[in-house]
N, C-alpha and C positions, 0 to 999 in steps of 0.2 A: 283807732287801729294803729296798731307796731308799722311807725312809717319801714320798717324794713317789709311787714310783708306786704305793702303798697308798692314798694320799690320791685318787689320780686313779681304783684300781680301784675304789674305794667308791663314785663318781660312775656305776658299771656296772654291769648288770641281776646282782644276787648267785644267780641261778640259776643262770647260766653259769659251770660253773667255771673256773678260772685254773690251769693244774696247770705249776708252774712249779718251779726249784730252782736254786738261787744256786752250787750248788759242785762245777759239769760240768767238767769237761775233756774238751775236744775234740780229737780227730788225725782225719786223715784215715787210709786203710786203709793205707797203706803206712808211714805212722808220721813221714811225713816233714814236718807243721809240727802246730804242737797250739798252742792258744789255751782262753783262760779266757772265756768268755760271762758277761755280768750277769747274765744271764737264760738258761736253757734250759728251754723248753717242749713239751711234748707235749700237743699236742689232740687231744681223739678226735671232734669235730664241727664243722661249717661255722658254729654260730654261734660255738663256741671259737674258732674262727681268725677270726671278725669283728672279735671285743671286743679277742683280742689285737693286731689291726690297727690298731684305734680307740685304743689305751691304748700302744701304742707313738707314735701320730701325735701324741697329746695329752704325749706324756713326750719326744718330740724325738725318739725312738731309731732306729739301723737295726735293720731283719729279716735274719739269714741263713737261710734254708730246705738243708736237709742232708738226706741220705738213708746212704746206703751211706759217703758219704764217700771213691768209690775213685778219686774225679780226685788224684793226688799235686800238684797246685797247691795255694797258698793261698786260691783261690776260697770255700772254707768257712769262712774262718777270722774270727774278730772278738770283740770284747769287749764287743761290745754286748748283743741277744738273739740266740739262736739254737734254731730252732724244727723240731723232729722229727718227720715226720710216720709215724712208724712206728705208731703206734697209731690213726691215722686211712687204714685200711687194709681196710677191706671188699669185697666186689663186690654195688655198687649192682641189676645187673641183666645177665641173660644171656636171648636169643634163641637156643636152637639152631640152630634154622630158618635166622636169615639170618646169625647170627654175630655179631651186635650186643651189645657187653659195654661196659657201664658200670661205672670200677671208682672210688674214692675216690684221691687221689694218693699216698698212702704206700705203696699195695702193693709189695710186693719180687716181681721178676719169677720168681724161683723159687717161692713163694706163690702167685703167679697159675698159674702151668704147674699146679700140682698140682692148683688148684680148677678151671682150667678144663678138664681132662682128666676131670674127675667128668663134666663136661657133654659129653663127645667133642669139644673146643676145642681147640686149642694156639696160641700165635704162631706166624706166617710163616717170619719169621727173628728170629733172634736174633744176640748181636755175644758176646764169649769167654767171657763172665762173665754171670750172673742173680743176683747179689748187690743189682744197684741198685733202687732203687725206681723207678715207670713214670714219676715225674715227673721223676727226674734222668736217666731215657735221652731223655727231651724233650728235657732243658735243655741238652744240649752234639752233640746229633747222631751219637747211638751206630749204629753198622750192624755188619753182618756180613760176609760174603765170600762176594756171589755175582754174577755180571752178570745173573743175572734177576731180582733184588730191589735197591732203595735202602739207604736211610734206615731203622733200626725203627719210624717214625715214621711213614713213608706208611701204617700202618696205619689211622692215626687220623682220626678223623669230626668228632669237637669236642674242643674244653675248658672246662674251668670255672676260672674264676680269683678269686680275691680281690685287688681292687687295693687302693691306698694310700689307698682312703677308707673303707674297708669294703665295698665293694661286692662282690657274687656278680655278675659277666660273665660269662655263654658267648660263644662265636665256636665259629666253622666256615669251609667256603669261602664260605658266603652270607650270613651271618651276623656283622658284625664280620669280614669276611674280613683285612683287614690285620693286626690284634689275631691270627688265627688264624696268619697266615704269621710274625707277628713271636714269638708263644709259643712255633712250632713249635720254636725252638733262643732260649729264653729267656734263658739263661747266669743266670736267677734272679732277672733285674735288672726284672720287671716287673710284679710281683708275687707271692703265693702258687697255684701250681696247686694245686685240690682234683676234679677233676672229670677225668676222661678217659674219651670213648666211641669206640672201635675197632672194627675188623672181626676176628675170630678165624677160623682153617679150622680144615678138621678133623683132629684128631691124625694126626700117618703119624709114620714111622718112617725112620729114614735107614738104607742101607748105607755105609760109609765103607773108603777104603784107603788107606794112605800108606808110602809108599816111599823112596827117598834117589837123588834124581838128579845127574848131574855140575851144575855149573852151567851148563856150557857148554849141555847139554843144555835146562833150562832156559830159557834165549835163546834157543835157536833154535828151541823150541815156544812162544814168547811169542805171536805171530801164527798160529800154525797150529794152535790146538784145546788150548792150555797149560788156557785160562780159561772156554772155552767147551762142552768135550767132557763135562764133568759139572755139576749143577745147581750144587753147594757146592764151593768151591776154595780151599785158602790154601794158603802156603809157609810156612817157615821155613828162611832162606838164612843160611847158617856161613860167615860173609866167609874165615876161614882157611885151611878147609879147601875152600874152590869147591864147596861142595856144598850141597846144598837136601835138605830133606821134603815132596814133594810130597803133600796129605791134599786128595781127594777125595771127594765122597757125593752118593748118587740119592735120591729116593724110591723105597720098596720095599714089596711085601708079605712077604717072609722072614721067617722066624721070629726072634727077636729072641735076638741071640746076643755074650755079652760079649767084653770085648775083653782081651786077655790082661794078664799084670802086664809091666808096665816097669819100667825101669834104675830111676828118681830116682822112679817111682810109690809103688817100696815104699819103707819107711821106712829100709834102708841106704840105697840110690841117695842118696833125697831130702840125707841127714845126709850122705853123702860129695861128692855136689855142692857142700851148703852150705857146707861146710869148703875145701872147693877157691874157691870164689870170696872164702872169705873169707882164704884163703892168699894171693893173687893181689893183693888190696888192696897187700901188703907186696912183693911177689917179681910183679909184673903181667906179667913175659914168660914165667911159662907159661902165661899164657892160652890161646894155639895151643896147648897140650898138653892142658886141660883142657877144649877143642873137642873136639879128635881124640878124646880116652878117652871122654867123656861122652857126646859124641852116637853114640858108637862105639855104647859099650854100648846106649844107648837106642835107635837105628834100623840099627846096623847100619855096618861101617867102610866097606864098599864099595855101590857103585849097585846099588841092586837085589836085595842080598845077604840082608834082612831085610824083609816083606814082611808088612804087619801088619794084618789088616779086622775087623768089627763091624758087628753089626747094632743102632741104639741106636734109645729115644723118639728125636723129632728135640729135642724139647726138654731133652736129657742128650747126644746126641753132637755137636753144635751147640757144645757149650761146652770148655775147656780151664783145664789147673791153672797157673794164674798162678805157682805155685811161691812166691815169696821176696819179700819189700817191693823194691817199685822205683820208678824212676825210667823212663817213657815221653815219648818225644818221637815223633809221629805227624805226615805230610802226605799232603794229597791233592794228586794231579796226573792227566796224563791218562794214562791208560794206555798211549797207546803211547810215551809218552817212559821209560817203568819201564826199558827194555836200559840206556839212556844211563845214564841214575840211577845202577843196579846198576850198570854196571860202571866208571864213572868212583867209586863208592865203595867199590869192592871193588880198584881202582887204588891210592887213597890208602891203605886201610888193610893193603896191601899193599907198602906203597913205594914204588910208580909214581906219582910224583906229577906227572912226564911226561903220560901218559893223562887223570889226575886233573884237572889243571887245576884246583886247588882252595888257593886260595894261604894256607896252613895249614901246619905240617911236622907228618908224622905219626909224627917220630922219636921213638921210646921210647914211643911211643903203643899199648897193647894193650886193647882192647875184648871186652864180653860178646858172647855170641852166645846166641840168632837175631836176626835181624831179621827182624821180622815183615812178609811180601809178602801184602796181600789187595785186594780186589776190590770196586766195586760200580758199578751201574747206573742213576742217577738219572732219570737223560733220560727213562726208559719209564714211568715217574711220569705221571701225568694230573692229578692232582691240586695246588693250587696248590702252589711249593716254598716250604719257609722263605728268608724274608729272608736269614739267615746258615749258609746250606748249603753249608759248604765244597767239596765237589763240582762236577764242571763237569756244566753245564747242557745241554750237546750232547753228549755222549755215554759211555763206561766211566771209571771212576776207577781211578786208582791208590793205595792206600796202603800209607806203607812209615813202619816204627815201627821207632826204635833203642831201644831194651830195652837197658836198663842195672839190673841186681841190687843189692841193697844187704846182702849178707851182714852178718847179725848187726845188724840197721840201720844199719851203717857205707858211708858214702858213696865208692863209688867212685875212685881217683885221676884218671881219666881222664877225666872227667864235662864238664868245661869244654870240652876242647880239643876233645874230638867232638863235642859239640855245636855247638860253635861251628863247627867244620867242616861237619856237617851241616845244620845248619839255612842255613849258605852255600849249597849246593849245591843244598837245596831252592826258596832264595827265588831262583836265579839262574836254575831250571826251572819258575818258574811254581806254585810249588806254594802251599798255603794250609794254618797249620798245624790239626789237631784241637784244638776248643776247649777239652777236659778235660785236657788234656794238658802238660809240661812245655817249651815252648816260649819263648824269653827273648831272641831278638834283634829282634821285628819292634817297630817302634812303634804307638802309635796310626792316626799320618797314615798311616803303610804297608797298615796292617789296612783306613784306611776307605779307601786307593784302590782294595784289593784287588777291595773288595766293591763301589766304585762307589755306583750310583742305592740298590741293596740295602741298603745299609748305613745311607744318609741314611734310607730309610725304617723301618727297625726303630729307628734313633734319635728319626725322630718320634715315633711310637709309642709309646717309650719313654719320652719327655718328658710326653708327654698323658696318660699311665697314672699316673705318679710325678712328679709336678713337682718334690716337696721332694727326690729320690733317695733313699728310706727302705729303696730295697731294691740299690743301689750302694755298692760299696765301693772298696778302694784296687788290687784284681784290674780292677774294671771301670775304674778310674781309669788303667790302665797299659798298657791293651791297647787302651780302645775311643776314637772320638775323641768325648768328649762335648760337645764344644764344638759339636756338630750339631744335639743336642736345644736345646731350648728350657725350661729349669727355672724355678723361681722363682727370687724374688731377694729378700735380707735390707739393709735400707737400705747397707749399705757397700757393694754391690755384688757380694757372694758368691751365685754359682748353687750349687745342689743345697746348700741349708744339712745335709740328715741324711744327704748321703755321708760312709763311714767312712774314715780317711784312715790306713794303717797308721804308728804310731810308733816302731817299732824291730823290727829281729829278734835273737833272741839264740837262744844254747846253752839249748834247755828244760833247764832245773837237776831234772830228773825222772828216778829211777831204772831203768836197761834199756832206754832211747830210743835210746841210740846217739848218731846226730850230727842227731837231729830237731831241729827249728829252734820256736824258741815265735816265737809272730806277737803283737806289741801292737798294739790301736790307740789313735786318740787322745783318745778316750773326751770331745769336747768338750761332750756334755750338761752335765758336770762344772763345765767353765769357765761354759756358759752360765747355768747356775742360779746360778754364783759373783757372773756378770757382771751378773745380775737384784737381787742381793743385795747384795751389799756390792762394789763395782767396782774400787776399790783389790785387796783380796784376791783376787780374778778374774784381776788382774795377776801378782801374786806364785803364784799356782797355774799358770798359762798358762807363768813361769818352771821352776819348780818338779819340779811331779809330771807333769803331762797336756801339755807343750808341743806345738803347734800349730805346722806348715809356716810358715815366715814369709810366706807368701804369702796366711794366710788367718788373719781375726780371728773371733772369739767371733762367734755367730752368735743373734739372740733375736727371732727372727721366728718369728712363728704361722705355722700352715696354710693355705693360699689355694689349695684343690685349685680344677682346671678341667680337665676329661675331655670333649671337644667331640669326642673322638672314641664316645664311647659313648654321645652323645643320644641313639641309636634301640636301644642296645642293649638285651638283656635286662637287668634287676637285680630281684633278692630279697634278702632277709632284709635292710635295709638298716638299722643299727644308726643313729638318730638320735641326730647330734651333741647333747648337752648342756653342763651347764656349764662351761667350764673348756678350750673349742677353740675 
C-alpha cells in the first residue's frame, strides 16, 4: 500500500478497521472491461465506509462503489479505490404488519427474496435478474415488465447515504426530498448508498404461460389487450423469423408447479446454442438458421404449436437465464410508438430498407435474437420520480433491448453497425437510453436536453453532495453534462480536481477474457504528489507513465466541501476532520 495512505490511515480512529487489498481485479459480469483498483475494499459497517471516505478525501482519491457488476459498461471500472459492499449486507429491520424493511445497501436481491420470505415478504416486482445488490438497482433505474408497476424503486421510502465528507444523510419525499429524487437513479456519482428503507408485500406466487406468436399477430394486439390482459407481460421478438414468445403471469393461489426442462436449459441445448453463436462470429449468415433451429427447439417452430405454463415464487418466475456474457443496448419510449419501432427494425434487418428508413445499409449484416419487448407504467407512481427516470412521465413505457451474445467472450462481428443503427432509430423516436446499459452515440449536451429542468437539477444536487467529484469518473465524464454542476476549483482553473479521467483502453493481456477490454485511468494522485514534491519530475512523470488529457494539469488542492443543501438535513456518525485535511 501508498506508504502515504498508511501515513494518513494512522491519523484515524485504529478501531475502525480498514479491510482493504492491493491486488483485485475487477470485470464486470459479462467479462467485458476489467480494471486494476489501488485499493479494493469491503466494509462491513457505516463507520467503515466513514473513515474510508474521510481517508480517500484526505489521499485525493476517487470512490467506485460496485455490486453485482452486471451493467456491461465501464461505469465500474477505475484504478483508483474500489469499494464492495457485499459484506455490508444485513436486514437492519422488518415490520410484517406494515411491510417496512430496512436493509444495509450490499444486499443482493436474491438474498433479500429468501430472508424476507422467512418474514411472509417478497418484492412487488422485480426486473430479469436478482444478482444485483439493492443499491445498484437504485443507481441505474432497474424495472420489470408490467403496466401496473414502475420502477423497482418506487418501492422505496428513504436512503441513507454517505457523502464526500463523511457524512451519514437520509432523505425521503419530505426529508432532503431533492437529495431523495436525485439518489433514486444515482449512477454512483453521489456518494455511497448504505441505508435503504422500502415497502415489501406479501409473498404470492405467479401462474405464467408463454407461447410463440406470428409477429403480425403481435401488432395487431399491441392496443387491444397485448400488455394489459395479464398483470406480468414480456416478449421476446426473432426479427428473422416474424415471430415473438409471448410470456404472460397473474397472481394465483395454485399449487406451485415447475416448469418443464428446455431446449438451451439443459446443459446440451445450452453447449449447442453456445457453439452456434460462436460459429456465426466466423460464417454470421446462419444466424436466420440458428433463429429458426434454436427457438424452434426452445418454444416450438410454429404459433402456438408449444405451449409451455408454471406455477413459480413470484420472486423465481419473475426472473430469466441471461444465458451467455453480452452485450445490451436498451431504450425507453412510449409505448404506443413500439409498431413503428418494431417494424421499421424488423424492415431494416430484413432488407427493406425502403420501410426502414434508417440510413444504414444492413447488407451482410446478421444479428442475435431476441430482442427483448417489455413494459412499464411510471405515471401511476404517486410518489416523487427520480430526476433521471428515463421513462415518460405521462403515461406506458416502452422498452426494447437489442441483445447481442458474446460466445466464448468474443465480441460479435456485427456489434457496431447495429448499434449504430439502432440507437439511430431510437434517438430519431424519442427514446432515452437505459442507463446500465451499452449505449455509445448520444452526447452529454444530447443527454442533458433530454432530461431538460431534470437533469440541471440532479446536476445541482450532485455538485452540492461532491464538490471535489470523488465519486465521478470518465463513464460520468462522457454521458453527463457536467459542466451544470458547480464543483470546486484548483488555482489553474480545473473543476472536479478527484474526477477519474480514463487513460487508455487496451487488449486485457489476461488469460480466457476473450476480447474483454482492460480500462486505465490516469491515476493523477501520482502526478499530484510528484507535483508537491519535486515538480521538475512531476513533469517527466505526467510525460512518461500517468499522462494527463492535455487539457487538464496536475491538480494540488485541498478539500473545501460546502453541502448547503444538507444544512437541515439529518447527519450522524460524523467522522471529525483532523490533521492533515
Amino acid at each position: 500500500m501508498d506508504p502515504s495512505i498508511l501515513r494518513e490511515l494512522s491519523k484515524l480512529d485504529p478501531a475502525v478497521p480498514f479491510r482493504s487489498s492491493t491486488d483485485h481485479l475487477h470485470h464486470t459480469w459479462a467479462k467485458t472491461f476489467f480494471s486494476r483498483p489501488e485499493l479494493y475494499i469491503r466494509p462491513q459497517t457505516i463507520p467503515e465506509i466513514q473513515q474510508l471516505v474521510t481517508l480517500a478525501r484526505r489521499c485525493r482519491r476517487r470512490i467506485v462503489t460496485v455490486g453485482s457488476g452486471h451493467s456491461p459498461s465501464d461505469l465500474t471500472c477505475t484504478s483508483s479505490w474500489l469499494v464492495n459492499l457485499d459484506d455490508f449486507n444485513r436486514i437492519i429491520s422488518v415490520d410484517p404488519s406494515t411491510g417496512s424493511v430496512t436493509v444495509e445497501a450490499g444486499i443482493r436481491l436474491h438474498d433479500l427474496g429468501t430472508q424476507l420470505e422467512k418474514h411472509g415478504l417478497t418484492l412487488e416486482n422485480l426486473g430479469s435478474i436478482d444478482s444485483q445488490s439493492i443499491a445498484g438497482v437504485i443507481a441505474t433505474g432497474t424495472h420489470g415488465s408490467s403496466l401496473r408497476h414502475g420502477l423497482v424503486s418506487e418501492c422505496i421510502d428513504s436512503l441513507g447515504l454517505v457523502l464526500a465528507n463523511g457524512q451519514l444523510v437520509r432523505c425521503s419525499p419530505t426529508n432532503n426530498p431533492d437529495l431523495f429524487r436525485a439518489g433514486l437513479v444515482s449512477l454512483g456519482a453521489l456518494g455511497i448508498v448504505v441505508e435503504v428503507t422500502f415497502k415489501a408485500t406479501q409473498t404470492f406466487n405467479i401462474a405464467w404461460r408463454q407461447e410463440r406468436y406470428s409477429l403480425p399477430r403481435v401488432l395487431d394486439e399491441w392496443s387491444t389487450g397485448l400488455w394489459t390482459s395479464h398483470e406480468f407481460v414480456r416478449v421476446w421478438w426473432m426479427p428473422y423469423e416474424k415471430a415473438a414468445i409471448v410470456w404472460r403471469a397473474d397472481k394465483t393461489d395454485l399449487p406451485l408447479r415447475p416448469p418443464p426442462t428446455s431446449f438451451y436449459g439443459d446443459a446440451l441445448g445450452y453447449h449447442i446454442y453456445h457453439n452456434l453463436l460462436a460459429l456465426s462470429s466466423y460464417v454470421p449468415r446462419i444466424l436466420p438458421w440458428v433463429e429458426w433451429f434454436v427457438f424452434g427447439m426452445q418454444y416450438g417452430f410454429r404459433a402456438g404449436s408449444t405451449i409451455t405454463e408454471a406455477v413459480e415464487p413470484a420472486r423465481e418466475g419473475l426472473l430469466m437465464n441471461c444465458l451467455y456474457s453480452q452485450f445490451v443496448n436498451e431504450w425507453a419510449l412510449p409505448l404506443e410508438k413500439g409498431p413503428e419501432a418494431i417494424g421499421r427494425l424488423s424492415a431494416w434487418l430484413n432488407g427493406d430498407t425502403a420501410t426502414a428508413r434508417i440510413p444504414f445499409s444492413p447488407k451482410g449484416l446478421y444479428v442475435h435474437c431476441p430482442v427483448e419487448v417489455r413494459v412499464s407504467d411510471t405515471s401511476l407512481n404517486a410518489k416523487p420520480r427520480p430526476f433521471l427516470d428515463p421513462t415518460c412521465p405521462d403515461g406506458p413505457t416502452l422498452y426494447l433491448n437489442a441483445t447481442l451474445y458474446r460466445p466464448y467472450l468474443r465480441d460479435p462481428p456485427c456489434k457496431e453497425r447495429y448499434y449504430e443503427a439502432f440507437e439511430w432509430l431510437m434517438r430519431e423516436m424519442g427514446a432515452k437510453p437505459h442507463w446500465a446499459k451499452n449505449f455509445n452515440t448520444l452526447s452529454p449536451q444530447e443527454l442533458g436536453a433530454a432530461y431538460g429542468s431534470n437533469m440541471e437539477s440532479w446536476m445541482k444536487v450532485r455538485s452540492q453532495v461532491d464538490v471535489d467529484g470523488m465519486f465521478v469518473g470518465e463513464w460520468h465524464r462522457r454521458n453527463l453534462p457536467l459542466e451544470l454542476g458547480q464543483g470546486s476549483e484548483t488555482p489553474d482553473g480545473e473543476k472536479l480536481p478527484l474526477l477519474e479521467r480514463e487513460r487508455e483502453r487496451r487488449k486485457a493481456d489476461i488469460s480466457g477474457v476473450g476480447d474483454g477490454v482492460e480500462w486505465v485511468g490516469d491515476r493523477r494522485w501520482q502526478v499530484q504528489a510528484q507535483a508537491q514534491q519535486h515538480p521538475l519530475a512531476a513533469l517527466d512523470m505526467e510525460k512518461t507513465v500517468y499522462p494527463l488529457p492535455p487539457d487538464h494539469s496536475p491538480s494540488t488542492a485541498t478539500s473545501e466541501e460546502s453541502f448547503d443543501l444538507l444544512a437541515k438535513g439529518e447527519a450522524s456518525i460524523l467522522l471529525p476532520d483532523g490533521p492533515g485535511v
